[in-house]
C-alpha positions, 0 to 999 in steps of 0.5 A, a space after each residue: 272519447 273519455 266519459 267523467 265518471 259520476 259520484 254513485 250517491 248523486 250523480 254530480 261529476 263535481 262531486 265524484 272529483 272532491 272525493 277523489 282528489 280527496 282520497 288521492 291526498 291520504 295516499 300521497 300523506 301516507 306515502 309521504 310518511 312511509 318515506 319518513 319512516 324508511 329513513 328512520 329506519 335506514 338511520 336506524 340500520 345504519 347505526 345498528 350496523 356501525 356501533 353493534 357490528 349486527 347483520 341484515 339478516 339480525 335486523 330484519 329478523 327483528 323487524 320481522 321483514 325479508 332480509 331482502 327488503 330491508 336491503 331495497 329500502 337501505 339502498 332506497 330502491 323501495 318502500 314498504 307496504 303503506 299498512 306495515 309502515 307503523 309496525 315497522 317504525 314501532 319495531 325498529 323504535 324497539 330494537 334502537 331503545 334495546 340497544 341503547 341507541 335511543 
């Protein structure tokens, strides 16, 4: 048998499902950025590769990742880490307006 788990504060099952449905949302609006942001960056690899003639290996020195994560999320097997994903759109920001790409 499942048992409802109960909020700690006050005990109300109702309660416990606000909260969670809650916490439940950021992470799906997280994540929905984290998507967004990937792209960007395989946008950005994209262009780097293309008009630069740079390396994965460049870029994702840059970005400060393994090269091989930067491979999974190019070819969309993967995301980051929810809590590098600022830092990642802020590095490759970076490295496009170095290159004069943006």
């Amino acid at each position: 048998s499942s048992r409802t788990k109960l909020c700690r504060r006050c005990r109300d099952a109702k309660h416990n499902a606000k909260r969670w449905n809650a916490a439940r949302l950021a992470t799906v609006s997280r994540r929905a950025e984290a998507v967004s942001i990937v792209a960007f960056c395989r946008t950005g690899t994209a262009r780097l590769i293309a008009e630069r003639g740079f390396r994965y290996s460049e870029i994702a020195a840059a970005l400060g990742v393994p090269e091989r994560s930067l491979r999974r999320w190019f070819a969309g097997d993967g995301l980051p880490q929810l809590a590098r994903v600022a830092g990642l759109a802020e590095a490759m920001t970076a490295l496009l307006r170095r290159e004069g790409l943006i």
